[in-house]
Backbone as CSV, one residue per row, in Angstrom:
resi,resn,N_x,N_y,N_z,CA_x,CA_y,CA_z,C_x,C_y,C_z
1,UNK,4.079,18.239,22.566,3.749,16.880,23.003,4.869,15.928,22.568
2,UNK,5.404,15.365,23.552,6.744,13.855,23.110,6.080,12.918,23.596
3,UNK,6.610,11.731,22.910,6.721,10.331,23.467,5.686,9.786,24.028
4,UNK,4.760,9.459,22.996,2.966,9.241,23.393,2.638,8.282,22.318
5,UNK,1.877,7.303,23.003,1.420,6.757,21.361,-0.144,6.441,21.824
6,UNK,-0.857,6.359,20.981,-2.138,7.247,20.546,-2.778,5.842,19.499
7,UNK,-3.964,5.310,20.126,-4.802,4.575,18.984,-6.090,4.731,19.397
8,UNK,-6.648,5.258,17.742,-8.317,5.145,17.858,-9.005,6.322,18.737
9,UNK,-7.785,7.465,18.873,-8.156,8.403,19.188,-9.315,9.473,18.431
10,UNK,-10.195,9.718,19.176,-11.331,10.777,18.312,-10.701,12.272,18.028
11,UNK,-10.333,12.782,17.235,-9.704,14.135,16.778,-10.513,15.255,16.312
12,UNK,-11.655,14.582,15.864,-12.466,15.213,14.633,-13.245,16.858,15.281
13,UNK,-12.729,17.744,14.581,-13.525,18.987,15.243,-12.411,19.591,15.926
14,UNK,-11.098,18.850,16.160,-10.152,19.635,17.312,-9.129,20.535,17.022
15,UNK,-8.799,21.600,17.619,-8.213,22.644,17.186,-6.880,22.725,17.705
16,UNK,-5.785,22.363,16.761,-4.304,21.868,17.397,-3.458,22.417,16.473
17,UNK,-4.106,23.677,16.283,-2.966,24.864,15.114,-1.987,25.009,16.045
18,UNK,-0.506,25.123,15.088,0.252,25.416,15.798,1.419,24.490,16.718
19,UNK,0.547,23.319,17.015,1.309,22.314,18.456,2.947,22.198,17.597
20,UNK,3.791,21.780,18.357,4.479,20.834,18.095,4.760,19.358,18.834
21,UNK,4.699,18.222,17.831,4.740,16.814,18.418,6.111,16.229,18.082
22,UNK,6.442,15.234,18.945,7.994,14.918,18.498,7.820,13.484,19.487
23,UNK,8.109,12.627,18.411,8.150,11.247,18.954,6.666,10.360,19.087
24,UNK,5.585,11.104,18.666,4.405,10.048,19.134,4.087,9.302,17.821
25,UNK,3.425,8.608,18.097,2.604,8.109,17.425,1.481,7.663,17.416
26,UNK,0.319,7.631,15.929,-1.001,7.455,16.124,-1.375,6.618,15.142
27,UNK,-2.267,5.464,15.648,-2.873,4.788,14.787,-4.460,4.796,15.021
28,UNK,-4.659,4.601,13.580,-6.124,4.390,13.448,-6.793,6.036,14.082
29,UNK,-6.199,6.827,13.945,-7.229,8.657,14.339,-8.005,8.685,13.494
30,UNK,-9.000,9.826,14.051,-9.417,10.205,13.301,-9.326,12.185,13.467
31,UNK,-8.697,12.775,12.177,-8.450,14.141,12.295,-9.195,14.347,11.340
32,UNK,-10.372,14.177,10.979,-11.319,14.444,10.190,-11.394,16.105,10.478
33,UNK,-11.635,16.982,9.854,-12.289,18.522,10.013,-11.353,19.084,11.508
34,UNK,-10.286,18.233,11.833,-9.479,19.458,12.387,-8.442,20.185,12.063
35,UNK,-8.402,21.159,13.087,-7.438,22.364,12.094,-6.262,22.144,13.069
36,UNK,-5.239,21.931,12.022,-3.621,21.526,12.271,-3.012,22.452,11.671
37,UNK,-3.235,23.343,11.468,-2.675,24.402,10.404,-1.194,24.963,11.390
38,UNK,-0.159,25.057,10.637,0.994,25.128,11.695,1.821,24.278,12.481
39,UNK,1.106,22.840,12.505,1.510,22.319,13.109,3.043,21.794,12.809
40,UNK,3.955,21.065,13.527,5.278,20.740,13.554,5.406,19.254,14.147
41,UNK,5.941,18.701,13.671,5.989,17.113,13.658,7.298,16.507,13.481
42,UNK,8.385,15.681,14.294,8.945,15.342,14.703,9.508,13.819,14.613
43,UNK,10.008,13.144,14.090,10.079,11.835,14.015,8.407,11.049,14.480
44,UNK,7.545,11.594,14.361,6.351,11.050,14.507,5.736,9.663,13.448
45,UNK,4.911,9.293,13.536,4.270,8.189,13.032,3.167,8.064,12.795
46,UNK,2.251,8.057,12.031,0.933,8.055,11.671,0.239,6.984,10.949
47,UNK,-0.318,5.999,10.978,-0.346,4.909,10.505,-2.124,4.863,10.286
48,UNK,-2.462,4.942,9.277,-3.913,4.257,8.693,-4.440,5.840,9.330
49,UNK,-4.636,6.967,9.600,-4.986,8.095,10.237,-6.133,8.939,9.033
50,UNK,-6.999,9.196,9.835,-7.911,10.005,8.596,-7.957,11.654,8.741
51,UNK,-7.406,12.205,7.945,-7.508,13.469,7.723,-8.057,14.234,6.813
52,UNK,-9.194,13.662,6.880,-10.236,14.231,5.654,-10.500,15.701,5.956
53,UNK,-10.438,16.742,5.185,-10.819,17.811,5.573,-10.094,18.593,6.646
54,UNK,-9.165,17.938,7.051,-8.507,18.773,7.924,-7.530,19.855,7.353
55,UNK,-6.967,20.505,8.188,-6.172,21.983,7.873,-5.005,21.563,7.913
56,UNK,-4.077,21.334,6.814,-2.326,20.800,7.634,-1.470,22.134,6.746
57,UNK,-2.454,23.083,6.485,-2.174,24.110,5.477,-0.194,24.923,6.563
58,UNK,0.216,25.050,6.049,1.603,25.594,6.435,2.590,24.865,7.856
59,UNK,1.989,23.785,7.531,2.144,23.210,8.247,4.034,22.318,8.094
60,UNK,5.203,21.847,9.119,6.067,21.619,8.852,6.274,19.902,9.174
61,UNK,7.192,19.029,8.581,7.017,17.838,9.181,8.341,17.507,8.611
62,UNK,9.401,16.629,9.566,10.991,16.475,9.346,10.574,15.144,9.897
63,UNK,11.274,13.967,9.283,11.885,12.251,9.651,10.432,12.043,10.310
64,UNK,8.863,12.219,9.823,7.761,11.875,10.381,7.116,10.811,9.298
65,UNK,6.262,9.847,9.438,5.771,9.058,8.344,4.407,9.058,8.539
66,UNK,3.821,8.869,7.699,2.283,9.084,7.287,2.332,8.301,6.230
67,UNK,1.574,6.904,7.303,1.679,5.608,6.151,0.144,5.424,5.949
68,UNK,-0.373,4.623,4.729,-1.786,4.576,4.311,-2.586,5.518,5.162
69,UNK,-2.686,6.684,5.456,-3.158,7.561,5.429,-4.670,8.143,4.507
70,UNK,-5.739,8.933,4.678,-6.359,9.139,4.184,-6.176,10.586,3.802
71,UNK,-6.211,11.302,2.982,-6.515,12.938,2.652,-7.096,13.120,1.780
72,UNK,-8.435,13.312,2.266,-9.566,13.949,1.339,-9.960,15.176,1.518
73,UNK,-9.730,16.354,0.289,-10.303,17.773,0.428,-9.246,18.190,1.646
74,UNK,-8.094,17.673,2.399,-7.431,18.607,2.765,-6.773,19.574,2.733
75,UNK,-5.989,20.532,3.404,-5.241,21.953,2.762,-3.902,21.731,3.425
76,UNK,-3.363,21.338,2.126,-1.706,21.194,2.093,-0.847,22.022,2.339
77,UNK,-1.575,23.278,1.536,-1.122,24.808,0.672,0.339,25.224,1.985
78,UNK,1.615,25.187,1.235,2.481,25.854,2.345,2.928,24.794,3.088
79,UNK,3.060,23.851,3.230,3.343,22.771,4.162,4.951,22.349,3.514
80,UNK,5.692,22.129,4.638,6.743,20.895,4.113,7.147,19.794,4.660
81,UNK,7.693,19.042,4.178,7.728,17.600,4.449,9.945,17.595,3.964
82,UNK,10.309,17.180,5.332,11.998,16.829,4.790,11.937,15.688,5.952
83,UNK,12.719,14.729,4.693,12.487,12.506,5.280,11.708,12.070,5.495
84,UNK,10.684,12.956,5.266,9.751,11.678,5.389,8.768,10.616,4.778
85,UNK,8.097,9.814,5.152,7.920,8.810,4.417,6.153,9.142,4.199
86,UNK,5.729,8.938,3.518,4.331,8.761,2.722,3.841,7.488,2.327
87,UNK,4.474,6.613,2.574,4.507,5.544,1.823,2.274,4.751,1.836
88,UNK,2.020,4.262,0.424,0.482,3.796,0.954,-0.109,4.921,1.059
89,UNK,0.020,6.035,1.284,-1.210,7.388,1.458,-2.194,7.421,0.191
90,UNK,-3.441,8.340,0.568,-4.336,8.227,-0.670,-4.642,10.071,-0.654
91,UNK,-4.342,10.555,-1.091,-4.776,12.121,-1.762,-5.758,12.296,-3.000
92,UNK,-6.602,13.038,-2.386,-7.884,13.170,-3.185,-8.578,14.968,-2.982
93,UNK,-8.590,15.144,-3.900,-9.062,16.396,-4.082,-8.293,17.419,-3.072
94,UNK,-7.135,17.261,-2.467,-6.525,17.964,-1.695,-5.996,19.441,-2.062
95,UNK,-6.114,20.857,-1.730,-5.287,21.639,-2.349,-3.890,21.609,-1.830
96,UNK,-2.898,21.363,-2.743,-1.482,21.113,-2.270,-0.523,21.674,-2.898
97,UNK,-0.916,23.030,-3.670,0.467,23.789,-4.023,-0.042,25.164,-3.022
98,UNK,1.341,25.989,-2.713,2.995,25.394,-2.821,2.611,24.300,-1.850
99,UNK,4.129,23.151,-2.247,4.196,22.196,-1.147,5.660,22.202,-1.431
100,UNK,6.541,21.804,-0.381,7.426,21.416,-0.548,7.914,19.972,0.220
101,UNK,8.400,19.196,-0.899,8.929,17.553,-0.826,10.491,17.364,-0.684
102,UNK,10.886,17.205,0.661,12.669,17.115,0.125,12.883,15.507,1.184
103,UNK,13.529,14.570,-0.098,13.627,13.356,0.730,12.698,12.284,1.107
104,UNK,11.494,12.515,0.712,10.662,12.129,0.861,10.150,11.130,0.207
105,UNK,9.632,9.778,0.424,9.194,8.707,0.082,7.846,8.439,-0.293
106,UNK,7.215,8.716,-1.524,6.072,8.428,-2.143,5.646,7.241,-2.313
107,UNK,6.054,6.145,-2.635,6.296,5.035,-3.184,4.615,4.306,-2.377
108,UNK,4.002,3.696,-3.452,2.769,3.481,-3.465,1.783,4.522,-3.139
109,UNK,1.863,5.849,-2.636,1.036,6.971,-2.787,-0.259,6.532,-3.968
110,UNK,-1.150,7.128,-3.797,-2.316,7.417,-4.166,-2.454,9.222,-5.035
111,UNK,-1.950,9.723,-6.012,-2.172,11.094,-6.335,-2.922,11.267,-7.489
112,UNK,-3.923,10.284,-7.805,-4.822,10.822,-8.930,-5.626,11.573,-8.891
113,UNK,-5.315,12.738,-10.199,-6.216,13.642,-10.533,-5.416,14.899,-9.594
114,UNK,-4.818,14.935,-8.829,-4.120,15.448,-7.836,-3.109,17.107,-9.042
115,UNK,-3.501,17.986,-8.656,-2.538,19.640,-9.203,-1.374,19.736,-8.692
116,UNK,-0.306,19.118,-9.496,1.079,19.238,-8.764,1.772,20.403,-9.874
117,UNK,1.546,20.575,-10.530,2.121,21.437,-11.495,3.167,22.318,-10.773
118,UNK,4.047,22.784,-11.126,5.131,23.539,-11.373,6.080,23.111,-9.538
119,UNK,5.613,21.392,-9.443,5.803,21.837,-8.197,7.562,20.579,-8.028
120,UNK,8.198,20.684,-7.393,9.811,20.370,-7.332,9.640,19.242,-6.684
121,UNK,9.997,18.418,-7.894,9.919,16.298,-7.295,11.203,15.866,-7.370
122,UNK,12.375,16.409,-7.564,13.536,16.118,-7.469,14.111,15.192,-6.472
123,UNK,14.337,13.668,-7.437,14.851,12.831,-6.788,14.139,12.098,-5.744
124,UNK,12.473,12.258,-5.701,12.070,11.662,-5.163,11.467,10.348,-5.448
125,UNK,11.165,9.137,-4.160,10.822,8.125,-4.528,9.244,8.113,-4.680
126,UNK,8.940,7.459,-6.097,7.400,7.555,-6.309,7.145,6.326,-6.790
127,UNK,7.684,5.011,-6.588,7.723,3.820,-6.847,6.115,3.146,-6.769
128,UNK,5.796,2.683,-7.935,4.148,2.105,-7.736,2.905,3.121,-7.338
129,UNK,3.808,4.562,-7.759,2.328,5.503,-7.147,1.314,5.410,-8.237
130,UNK,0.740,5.797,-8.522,-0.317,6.457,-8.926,-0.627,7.556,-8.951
131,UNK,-0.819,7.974,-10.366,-0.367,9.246,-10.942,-1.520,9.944,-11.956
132,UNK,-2.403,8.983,-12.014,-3.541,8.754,-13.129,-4.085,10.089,-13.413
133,UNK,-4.067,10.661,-14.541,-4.533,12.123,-14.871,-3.799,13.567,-13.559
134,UNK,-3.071,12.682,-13.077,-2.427,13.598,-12.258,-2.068,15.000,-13.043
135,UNK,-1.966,16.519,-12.335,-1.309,17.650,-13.179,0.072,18.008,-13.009
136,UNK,1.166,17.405,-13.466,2.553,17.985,-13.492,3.210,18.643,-14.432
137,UNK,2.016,18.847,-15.395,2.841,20.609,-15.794,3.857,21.199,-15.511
138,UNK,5.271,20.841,-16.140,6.042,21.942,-15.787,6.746,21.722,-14.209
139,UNK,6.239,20.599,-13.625,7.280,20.089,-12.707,8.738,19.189,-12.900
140,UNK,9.158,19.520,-11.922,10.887,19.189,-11.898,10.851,18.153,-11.261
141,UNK,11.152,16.714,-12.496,10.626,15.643,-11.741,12.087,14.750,-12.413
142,UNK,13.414,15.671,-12.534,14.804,15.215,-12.762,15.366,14.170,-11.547
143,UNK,15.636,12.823,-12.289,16.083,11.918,-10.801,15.252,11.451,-10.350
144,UNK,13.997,11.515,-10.473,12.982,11.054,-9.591,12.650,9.275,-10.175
145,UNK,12.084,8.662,-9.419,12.170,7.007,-9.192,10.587,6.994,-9.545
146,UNK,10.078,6.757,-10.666,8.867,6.195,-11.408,8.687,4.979,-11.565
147,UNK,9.375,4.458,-11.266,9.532,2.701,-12.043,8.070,2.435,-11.158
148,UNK,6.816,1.601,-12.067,5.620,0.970,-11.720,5.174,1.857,-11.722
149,UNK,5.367,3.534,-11.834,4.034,4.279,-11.483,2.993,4.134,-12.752
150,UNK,1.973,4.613,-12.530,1.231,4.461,-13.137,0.496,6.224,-13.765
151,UNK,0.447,5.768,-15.077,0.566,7.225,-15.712,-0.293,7.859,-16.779
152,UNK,-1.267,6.703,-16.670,-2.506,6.835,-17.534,-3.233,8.667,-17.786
153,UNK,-2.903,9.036,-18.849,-3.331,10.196,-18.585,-2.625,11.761,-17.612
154,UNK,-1.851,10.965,-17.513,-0.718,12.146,-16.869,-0.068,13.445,-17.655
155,UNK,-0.574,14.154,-17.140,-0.312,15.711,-17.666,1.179,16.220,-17.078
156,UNK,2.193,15.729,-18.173,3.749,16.139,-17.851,4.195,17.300,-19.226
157,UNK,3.211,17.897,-19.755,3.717,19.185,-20.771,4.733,19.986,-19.503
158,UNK,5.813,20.124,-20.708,7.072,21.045,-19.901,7.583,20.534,-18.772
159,UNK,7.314,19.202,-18.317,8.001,18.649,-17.238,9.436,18.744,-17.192
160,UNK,10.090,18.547,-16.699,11.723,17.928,-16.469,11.951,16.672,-15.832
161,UNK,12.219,15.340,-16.510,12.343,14.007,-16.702,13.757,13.593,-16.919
162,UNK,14.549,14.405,-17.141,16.360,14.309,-17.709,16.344,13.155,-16.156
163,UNK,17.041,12.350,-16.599,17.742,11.489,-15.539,16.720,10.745,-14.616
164,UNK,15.540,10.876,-14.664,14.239,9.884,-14.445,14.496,8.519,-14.627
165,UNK,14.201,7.466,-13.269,13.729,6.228,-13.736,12.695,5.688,-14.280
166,UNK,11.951,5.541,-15.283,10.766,5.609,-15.434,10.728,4.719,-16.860
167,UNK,9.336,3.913,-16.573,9.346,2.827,-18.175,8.639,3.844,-19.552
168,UNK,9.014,3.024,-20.444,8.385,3.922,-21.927,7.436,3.525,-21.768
169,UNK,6.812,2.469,-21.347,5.350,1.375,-21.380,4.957,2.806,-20.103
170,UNK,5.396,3.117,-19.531,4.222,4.514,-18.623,4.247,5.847,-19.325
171,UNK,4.975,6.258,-20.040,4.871,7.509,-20.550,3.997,7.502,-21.525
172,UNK,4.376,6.018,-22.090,3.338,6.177,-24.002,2.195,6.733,-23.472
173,UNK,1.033,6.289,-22.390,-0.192,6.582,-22.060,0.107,8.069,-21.409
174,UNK,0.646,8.590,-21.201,0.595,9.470,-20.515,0.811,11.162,-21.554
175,UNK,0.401,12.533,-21.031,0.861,13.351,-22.207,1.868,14.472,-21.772
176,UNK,3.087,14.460,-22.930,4.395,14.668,-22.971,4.641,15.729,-23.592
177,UNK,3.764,16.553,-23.879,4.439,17.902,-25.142,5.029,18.603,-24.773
178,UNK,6.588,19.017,-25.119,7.156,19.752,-24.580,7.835,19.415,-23.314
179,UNK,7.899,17.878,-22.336,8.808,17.525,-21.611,9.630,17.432,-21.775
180,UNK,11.194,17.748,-21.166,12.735,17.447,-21.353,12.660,16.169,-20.344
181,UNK,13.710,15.203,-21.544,13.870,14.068,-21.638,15.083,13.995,-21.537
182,UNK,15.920,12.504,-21.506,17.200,12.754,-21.489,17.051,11.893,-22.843
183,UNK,18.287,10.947,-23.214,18.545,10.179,-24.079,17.943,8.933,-24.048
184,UNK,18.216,8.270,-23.452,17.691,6.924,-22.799,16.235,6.759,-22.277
185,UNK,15.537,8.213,-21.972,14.294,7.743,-21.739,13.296,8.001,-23.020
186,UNK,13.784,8.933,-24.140,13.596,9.213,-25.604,13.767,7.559,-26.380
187,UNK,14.010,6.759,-26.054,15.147,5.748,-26.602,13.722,4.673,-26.502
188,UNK,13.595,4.981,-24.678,12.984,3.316,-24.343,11.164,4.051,-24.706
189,UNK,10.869,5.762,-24.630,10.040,5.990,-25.168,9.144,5.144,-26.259
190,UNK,10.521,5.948,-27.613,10.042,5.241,-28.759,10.117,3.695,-28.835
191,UNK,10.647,3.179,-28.208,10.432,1.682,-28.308,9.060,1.198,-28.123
192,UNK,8.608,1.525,-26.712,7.003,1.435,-26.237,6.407,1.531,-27.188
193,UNK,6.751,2.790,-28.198,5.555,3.182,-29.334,5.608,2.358,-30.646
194,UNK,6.845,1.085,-30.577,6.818,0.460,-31.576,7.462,0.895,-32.648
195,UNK,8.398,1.952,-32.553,9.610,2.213,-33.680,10.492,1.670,-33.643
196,UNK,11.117,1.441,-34.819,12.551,0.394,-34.686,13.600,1.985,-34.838
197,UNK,14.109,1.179,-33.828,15.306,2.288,-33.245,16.641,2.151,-33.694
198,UNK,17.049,2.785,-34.927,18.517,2.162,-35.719,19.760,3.326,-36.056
199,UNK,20.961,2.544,-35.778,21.796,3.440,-35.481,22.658,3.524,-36.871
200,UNK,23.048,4.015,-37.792,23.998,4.054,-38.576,23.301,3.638,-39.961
């Protein structure tokens, strides 16, 4: 399917494993409980779209955006995403490892409580997400753009943070055992925690 644009379309129940789309766009759907599993996506556009329960399980998506978006209880598992934008989405109880993220724009995302563990965030933008009890265990989250996220409770044991933008005021709340750090984020760490930091 090319070059279609799509509002307030009913989806829910429909079986579109497999398609490939390139160029449309949809606002306001609803893909509630359909199975997209496979699907391939194309400079597409998705704007306010509900995919509760749907299948996007191995599914591929290149320069497509999926803005405030809904995903509740969907199946990620196997899917990738290269340029594209997320920006505003809300993920909730979704299963989403493996996933793969390359290029991709988080920034205000919704991922609390969300199992990302061991999974490769390199250099991505996660500006103002929300991260709250999120699981990143042991993810590779080197380079990646934190500034505003929010980290209350964030499970980063064994993470990788070296070269991270990210405030000490978000990590203090958050838990760190065993994350690699670089210098500077060790630095503005302990500051957050109220140590005087002295050289010589």
């Amino acid at each position: 399917m090319t070059g279609r644009d799509t509002a307030g379309e009913n989806y829910r129940d429909a079986i579109l494993a497999g398609q490939e789309w390139s160029g449309r766009r949809f606002t306001a759907c609803d893909f509630t409980d359909a199975d997209l599993r496979g699907l391939r996506t194309g400079n597409c556009v998705f704007v306010e779209c509900d995919f509760t329960r749907a299948d996007l399980g191995e599914s591929r998506h290149r320069a497509s955006g999926f803005h405030s978006c809904t995903f509740h209880r969907t199946v990620l598992a196997d899917s990738a995403w290269r340029d594209c934008s997320l920006v505003g989405s809300t993920f909730t109880e979704c299963r989403m490892r493996p996933i793969s993220l390359l290029d991709t724009d988080l920034t205000l995302v919704s991922l609390g409580g969300a199992s990302l563990r061991g999974v490769d965030l390199r250099g991505l933008r996660l500006r103002e997400a929300n991260l709250t009890e999120t699981d990143l265990r042991d993810a590779d989250l080197r380079n990646a753009d934190l500034r505003g996220t929010r980290l209350s409770g964030t499970r980063l044991e064994g993470a990788d943070l070296r070269g991270a933008a990210v405030e000490g005021s978000s990590l203090a709340v958050a838990v760190l055992s065993g994350a690699r750090v670089d210098v500077d984020i060790a630095l503005a760490y302990a500051a957050a925690m109220g140590l005087r930091i002295e050289f010589g």
